[in-house]
Backbone as XML, in Angstrom:
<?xml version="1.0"?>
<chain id="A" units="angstrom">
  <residue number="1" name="UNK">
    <atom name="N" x="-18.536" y="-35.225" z="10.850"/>
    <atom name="CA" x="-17.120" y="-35.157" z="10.515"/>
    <atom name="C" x="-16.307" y="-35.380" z="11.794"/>
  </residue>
  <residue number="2" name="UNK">
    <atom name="N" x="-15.197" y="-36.333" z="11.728"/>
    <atom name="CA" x="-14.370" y="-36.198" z="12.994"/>
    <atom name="C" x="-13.452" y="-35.616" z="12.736"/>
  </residue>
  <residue number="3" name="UNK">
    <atom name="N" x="-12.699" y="-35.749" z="14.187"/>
    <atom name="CA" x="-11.750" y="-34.421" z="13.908"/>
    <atom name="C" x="-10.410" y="-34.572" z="13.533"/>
  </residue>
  <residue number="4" name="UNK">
    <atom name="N" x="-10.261" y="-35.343" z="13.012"/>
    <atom name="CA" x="-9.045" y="-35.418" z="11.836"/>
    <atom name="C" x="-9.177" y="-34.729" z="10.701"/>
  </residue>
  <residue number="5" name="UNK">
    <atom name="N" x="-10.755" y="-34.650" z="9.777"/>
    <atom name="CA" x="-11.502" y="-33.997" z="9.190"/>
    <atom name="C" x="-11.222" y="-33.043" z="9.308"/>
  </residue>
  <residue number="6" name="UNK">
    <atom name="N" x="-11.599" y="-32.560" z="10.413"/>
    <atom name="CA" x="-11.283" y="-30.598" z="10.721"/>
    <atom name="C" x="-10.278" y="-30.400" z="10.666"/>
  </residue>
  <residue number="7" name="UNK">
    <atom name="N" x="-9.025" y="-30.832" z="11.673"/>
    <atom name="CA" x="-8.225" y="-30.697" z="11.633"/>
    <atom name="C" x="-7.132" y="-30.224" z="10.213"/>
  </residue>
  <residue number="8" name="UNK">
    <atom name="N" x="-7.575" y="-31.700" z="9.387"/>
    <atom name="CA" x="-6.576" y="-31.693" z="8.021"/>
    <atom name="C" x="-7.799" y="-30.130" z="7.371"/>
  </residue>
  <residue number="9" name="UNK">
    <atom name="N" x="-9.118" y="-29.569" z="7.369"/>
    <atom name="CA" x="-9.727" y="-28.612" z="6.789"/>
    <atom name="C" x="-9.127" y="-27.175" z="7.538"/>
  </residue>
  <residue number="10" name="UNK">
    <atom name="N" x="-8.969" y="-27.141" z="8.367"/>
    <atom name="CA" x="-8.262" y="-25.832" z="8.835"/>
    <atom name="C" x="-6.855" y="-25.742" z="8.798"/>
  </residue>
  <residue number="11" name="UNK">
    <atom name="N" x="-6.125" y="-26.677" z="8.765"/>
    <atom name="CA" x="-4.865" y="-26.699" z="8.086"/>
    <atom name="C" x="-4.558" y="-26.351" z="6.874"/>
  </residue>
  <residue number="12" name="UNK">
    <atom name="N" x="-5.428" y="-26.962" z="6.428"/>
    <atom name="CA" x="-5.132" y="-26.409" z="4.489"/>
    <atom name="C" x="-5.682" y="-25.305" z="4.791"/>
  </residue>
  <residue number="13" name="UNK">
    <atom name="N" x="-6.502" y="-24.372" z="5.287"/>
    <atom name="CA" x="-7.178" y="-23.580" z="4.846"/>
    <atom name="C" x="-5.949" y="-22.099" z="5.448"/>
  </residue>
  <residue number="14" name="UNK">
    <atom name="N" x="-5.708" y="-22.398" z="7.267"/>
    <atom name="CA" x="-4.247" y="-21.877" z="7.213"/>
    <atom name="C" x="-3.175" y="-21.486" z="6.456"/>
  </residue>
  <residue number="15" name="UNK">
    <atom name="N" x="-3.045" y="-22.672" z="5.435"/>
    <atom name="CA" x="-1.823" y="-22.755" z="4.692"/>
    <atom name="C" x="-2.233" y="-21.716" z="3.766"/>
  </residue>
  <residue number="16" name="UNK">
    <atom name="N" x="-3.223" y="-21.424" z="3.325"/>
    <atom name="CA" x="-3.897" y="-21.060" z="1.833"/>
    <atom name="C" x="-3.879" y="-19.670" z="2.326"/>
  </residue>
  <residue number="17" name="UNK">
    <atom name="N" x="-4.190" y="-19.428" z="3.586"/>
    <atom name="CA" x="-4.307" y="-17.935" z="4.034"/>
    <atom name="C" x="-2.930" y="-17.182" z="4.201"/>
  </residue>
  <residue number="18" name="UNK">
    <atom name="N" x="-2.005" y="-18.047" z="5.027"/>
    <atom name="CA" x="-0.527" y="-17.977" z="4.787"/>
    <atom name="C" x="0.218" y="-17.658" z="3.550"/>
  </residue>
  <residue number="19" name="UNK">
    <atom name="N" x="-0.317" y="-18.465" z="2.503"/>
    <atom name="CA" x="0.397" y="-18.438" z="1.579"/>
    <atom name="C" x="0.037" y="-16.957" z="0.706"/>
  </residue>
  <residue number="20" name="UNK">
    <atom name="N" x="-1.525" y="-16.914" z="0.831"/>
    <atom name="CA" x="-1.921" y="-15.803" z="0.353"/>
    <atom name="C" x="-0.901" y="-14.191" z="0.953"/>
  </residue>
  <residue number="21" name="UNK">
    <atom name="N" x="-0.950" y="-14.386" z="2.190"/>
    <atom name="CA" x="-0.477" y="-12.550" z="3.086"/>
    <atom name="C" x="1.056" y="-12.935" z="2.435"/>
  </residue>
  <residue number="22" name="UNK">
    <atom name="N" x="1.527" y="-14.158" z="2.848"/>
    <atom name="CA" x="3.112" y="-14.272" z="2.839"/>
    <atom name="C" x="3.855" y="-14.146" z="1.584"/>
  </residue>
  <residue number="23" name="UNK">
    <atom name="N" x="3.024" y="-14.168" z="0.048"/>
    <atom name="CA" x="3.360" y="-13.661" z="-0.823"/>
    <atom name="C" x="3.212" y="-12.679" z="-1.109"/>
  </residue>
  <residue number="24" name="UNK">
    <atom name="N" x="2.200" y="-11.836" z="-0.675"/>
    <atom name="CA" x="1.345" y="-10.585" z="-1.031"/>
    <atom name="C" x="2.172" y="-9.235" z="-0.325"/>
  </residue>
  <residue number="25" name="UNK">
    <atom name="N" x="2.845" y="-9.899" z="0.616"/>
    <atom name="CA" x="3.288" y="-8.506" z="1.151"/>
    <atom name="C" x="5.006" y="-8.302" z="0.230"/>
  </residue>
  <residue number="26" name="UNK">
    <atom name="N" x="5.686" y="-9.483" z="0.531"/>
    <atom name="CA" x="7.361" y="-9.479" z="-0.202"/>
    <atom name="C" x="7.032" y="-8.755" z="-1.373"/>
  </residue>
  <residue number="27" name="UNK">
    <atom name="N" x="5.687" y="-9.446" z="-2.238"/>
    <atom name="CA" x="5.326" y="-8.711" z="-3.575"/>
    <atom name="C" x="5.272" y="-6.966" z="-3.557"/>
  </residue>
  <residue number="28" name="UNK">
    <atom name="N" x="4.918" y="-6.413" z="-2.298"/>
    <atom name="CA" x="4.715" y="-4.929" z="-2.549"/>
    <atom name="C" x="5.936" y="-4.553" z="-2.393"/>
  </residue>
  <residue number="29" name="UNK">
    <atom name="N" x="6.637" y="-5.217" z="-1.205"/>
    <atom name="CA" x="7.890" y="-4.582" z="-0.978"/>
    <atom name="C" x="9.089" y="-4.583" z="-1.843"/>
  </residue>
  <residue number="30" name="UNK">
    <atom name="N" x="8.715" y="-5.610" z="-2.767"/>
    <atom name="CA" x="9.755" y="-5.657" z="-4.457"/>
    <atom name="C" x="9.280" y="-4.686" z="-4.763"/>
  </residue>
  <residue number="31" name="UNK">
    <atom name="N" x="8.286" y="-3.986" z="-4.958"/>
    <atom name="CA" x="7.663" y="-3.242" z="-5.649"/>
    <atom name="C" x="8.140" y="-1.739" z="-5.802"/>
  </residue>
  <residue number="32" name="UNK">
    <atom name="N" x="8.133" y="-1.358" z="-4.294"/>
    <atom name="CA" x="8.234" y="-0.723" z="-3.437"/>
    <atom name="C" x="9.908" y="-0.016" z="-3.415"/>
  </residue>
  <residue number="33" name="UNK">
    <atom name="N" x="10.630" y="-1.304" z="-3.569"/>
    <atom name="CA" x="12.357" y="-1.114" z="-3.827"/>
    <atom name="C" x="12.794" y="-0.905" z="-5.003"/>
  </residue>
  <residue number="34" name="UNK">
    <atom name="N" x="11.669" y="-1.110" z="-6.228"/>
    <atom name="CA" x="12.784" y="-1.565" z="-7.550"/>
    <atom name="C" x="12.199" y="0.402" z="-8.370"/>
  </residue>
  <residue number="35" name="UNK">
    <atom name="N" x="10.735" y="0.702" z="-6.901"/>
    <atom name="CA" x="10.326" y="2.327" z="-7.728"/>
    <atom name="C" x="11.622" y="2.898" z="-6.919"/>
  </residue>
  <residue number="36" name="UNK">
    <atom name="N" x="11.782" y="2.895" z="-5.441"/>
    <atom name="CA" x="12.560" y="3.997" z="-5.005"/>
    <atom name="C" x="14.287" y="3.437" z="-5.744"/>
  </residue>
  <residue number="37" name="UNK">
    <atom name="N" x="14.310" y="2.607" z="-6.042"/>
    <atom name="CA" x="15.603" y="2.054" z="-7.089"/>
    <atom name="C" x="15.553" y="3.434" z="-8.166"/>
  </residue>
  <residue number="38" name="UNK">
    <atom name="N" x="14.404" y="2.872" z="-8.822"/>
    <atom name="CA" x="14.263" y="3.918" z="-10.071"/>
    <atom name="C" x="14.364" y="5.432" z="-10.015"/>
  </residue>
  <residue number="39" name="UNK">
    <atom name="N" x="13.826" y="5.786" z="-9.008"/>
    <atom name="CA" x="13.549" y="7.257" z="-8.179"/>
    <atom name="C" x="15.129" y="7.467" z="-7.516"/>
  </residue>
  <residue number="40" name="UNK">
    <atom name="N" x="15.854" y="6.449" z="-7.534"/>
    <atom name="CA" x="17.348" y="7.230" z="-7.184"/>
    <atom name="C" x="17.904" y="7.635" z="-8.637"/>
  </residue>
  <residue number="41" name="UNK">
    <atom name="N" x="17.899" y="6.066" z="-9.365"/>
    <atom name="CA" x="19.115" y="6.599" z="-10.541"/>
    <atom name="C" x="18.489" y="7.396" z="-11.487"/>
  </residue>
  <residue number="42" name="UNK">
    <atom name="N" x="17.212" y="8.064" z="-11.218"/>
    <atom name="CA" x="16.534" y="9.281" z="-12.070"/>
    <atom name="C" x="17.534" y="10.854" z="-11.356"/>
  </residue>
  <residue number="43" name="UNK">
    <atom name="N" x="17.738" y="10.276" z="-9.706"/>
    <atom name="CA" x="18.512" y="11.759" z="-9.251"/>
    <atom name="C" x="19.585" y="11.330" z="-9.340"/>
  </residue>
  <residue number="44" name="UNK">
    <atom name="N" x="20.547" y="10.779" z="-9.600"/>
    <atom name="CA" x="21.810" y="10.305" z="-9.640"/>
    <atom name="C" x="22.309" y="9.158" z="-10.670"/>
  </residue>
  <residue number="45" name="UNK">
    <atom name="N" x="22.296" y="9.309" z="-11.757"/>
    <atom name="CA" x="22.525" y="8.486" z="-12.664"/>
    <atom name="C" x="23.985" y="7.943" z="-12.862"/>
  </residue>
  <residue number="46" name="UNK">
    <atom name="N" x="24.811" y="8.255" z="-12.066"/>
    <atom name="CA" x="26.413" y="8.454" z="-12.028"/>
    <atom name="C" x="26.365" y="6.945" z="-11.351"/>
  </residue>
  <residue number="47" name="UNK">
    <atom name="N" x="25.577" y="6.974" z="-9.542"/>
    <atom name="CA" x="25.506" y="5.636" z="-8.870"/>
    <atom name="C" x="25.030" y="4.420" z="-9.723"/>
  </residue>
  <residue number="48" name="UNK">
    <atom name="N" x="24.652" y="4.449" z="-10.660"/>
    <atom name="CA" x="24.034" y="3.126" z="-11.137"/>
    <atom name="C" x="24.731" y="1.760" z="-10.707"/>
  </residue>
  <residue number="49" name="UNK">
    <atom name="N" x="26.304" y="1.684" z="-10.473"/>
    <atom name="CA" x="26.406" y="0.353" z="-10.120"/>
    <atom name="C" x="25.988" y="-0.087" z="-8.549"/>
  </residue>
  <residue number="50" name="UNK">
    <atom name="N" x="26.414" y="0.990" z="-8.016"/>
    <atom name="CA" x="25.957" y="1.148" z="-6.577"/>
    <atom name="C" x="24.597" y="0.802" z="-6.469"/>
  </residue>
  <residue number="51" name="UNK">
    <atom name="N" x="23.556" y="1.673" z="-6.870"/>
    <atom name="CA" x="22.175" y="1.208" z="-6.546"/>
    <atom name="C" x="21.753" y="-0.060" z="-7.140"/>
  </residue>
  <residue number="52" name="UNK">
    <atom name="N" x="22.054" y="-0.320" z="-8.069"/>
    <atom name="CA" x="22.030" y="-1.660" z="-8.489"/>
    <atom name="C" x="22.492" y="-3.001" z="-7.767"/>
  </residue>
  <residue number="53" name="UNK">
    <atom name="N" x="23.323" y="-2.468" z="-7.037"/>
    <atom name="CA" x="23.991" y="-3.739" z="-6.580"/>
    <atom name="C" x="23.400" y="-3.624" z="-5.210"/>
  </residue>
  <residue number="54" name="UNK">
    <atom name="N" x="23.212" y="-2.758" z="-4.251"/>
    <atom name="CA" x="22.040" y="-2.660" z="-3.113"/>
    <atom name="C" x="20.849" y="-3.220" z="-3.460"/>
  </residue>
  <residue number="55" name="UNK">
    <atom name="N" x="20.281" y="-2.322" z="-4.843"/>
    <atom name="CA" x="18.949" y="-3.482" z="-4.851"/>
    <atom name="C" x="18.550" y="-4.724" z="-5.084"/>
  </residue>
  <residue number="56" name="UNK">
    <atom name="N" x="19.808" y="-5.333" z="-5.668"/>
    <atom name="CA" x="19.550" y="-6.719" z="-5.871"/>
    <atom name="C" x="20.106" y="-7.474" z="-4.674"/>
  </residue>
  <residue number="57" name="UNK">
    <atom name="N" x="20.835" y="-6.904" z="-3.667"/>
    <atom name="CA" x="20.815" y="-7.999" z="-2.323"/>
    <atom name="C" x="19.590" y="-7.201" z="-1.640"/>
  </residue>
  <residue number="58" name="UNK">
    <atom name="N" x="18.965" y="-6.527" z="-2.084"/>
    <atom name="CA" x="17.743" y="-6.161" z="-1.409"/>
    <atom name="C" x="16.515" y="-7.562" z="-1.655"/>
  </residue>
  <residue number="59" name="UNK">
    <atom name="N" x="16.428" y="-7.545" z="-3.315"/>
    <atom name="CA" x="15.590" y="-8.266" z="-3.811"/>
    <atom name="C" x="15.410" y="-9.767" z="-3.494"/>
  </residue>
  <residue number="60" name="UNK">
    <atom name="N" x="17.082" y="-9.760" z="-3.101"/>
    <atom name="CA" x="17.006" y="-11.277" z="-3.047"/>
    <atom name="C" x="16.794" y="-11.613" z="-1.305"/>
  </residue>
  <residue number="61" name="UNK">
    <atom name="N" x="17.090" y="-10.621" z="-0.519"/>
    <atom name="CA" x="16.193" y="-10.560" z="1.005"/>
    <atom name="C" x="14.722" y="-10.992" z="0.913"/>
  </residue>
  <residue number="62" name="UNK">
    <atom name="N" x="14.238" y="-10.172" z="0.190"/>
    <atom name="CA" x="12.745" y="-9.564" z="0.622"/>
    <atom name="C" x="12.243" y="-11.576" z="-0.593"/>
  </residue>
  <residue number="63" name="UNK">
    <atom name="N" x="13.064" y="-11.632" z="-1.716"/>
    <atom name="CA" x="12.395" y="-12.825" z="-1.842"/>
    <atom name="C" x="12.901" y="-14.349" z="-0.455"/>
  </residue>
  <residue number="64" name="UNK">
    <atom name="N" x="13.610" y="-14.397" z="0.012"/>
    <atom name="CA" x="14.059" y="-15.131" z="0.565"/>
    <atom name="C" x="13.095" y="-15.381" z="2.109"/>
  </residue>
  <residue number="65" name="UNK">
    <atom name="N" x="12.133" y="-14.378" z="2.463"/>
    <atom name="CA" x="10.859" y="-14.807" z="3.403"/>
    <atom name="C" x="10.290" y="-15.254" z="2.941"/>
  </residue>
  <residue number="66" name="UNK">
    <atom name="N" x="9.471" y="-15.158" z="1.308"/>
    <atom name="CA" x="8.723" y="-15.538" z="0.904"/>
    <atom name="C" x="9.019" y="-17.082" z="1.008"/>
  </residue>
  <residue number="67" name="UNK">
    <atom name="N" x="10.130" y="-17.422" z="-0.036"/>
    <atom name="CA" x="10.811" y="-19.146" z="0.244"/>
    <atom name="C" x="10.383" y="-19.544" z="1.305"/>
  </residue>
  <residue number="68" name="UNK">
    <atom name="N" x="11.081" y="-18.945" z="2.437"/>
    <atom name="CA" x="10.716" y="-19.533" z="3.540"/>
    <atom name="C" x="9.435" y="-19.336" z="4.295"/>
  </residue>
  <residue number="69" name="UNK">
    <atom name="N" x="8.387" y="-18.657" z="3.965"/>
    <atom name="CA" x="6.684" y="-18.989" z="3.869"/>
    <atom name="C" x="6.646" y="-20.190" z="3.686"/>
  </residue>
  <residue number="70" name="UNK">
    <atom name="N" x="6.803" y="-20.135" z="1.980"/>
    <atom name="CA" x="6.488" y="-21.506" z="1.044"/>
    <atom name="C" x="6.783" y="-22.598" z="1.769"/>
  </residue>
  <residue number="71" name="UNK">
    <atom name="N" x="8.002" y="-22.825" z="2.370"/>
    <atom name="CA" x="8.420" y="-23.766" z="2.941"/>
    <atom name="C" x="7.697" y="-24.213" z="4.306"/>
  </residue>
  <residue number="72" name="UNK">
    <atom name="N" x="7.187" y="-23.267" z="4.949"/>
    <atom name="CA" x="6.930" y="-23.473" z="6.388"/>
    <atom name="C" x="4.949" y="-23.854" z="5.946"/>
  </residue>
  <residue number="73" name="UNK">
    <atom name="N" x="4.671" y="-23.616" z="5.166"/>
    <atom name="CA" x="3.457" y="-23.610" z="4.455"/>
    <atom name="C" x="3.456" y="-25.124" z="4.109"/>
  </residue>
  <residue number="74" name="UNK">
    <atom name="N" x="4.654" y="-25.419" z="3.064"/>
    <atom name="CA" x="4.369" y="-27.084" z="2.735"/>
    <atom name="C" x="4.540" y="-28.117" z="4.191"/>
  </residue>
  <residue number="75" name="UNK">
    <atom name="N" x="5.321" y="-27.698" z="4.949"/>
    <atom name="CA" x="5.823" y="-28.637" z="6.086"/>
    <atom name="C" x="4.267" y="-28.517" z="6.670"/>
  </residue>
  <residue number="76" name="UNK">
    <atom name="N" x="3.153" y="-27.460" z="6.706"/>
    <atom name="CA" x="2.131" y="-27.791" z="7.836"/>
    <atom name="C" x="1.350" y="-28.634" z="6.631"/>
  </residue>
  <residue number="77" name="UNK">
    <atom name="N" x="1.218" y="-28.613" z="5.003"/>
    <atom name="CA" x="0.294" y="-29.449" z="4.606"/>
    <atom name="C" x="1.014" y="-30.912" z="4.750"/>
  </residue>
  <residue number="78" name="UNK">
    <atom name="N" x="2.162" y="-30.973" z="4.320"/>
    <atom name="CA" x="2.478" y="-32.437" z="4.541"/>
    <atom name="C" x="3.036" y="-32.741" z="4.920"/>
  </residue>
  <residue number="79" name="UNK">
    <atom name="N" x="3.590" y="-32.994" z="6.153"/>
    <atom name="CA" x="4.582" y="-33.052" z="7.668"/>
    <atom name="C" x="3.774" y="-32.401" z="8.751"/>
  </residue>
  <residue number="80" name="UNK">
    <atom name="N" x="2.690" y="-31.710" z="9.123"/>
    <atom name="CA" x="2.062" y="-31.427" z="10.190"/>
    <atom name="C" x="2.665" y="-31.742" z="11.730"/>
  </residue>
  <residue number="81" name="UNK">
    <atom name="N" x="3.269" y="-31.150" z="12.086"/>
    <atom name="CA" x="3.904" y="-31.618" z="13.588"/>
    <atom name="C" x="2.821" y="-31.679" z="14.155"/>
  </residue>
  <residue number="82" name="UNK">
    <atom name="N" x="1.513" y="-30.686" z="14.404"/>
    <atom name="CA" x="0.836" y="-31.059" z="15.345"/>
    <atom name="C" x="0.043" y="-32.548" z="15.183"/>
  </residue>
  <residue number="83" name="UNK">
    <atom name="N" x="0.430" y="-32.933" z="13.970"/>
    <atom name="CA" x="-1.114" y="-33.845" z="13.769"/>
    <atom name="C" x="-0.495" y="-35.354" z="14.581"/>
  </residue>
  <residue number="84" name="UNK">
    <atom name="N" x="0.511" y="-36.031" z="15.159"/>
    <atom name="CA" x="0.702" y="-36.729" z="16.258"/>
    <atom name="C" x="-0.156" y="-36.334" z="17.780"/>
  </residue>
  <residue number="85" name="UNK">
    <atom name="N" x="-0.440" y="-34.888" z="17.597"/>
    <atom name="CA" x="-1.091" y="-34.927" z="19.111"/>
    <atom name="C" x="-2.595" y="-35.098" z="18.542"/>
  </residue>
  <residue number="86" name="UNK">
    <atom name="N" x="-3.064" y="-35.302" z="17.809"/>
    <atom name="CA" x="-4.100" y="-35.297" z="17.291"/>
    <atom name="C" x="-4.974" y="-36.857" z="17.554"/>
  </residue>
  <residue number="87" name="UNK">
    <atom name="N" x="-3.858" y="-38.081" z="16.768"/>
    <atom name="CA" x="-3.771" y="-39.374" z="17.047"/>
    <atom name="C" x="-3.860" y="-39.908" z="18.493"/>
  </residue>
</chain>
């Protein structure tokens, strides 16, 4: 195998590992916000617009790394900056 071979095989395989942690963690931390969400308006049911409206610019934080995983994930499978030094 030459090493363009490797190269493009540990790249994808990067990406796949990336993609795996870089969804896996935002996923707990939704998780994580929408119980202690729940665990407020169980002690305070009065705040509901309040906590509601914190957790959803929460939600849309914690998804907005993920995007930008995804994104930084597709640019190494198909745009590769390093792969010019490669050539």
């Amino acid at each position: 195998m030459n090493d363009m071979t490797w190269f493009t095989l540990f790249s994808t395989v990067a990406a796949a590992i990336a993609v795996a942690i870089g969804m896996m963690l935002p996923a707990f931390a939704m998780g994580r916000a929408i119980a202690q969400a729940l665990d407020a308006l169980a002690r305070q049911p009065e705040a509901e617009k309040s906590i509601m409206r914190i957790l959803f610019i929460g939600l849309a934080m914690i998804e907005s790394l993920a995007i930008y995983i995804l994104v930084i994930v597709l640019i190494i499978l198909f745009r590769n900056p390093l792969l010019e030094y490669l050539i």
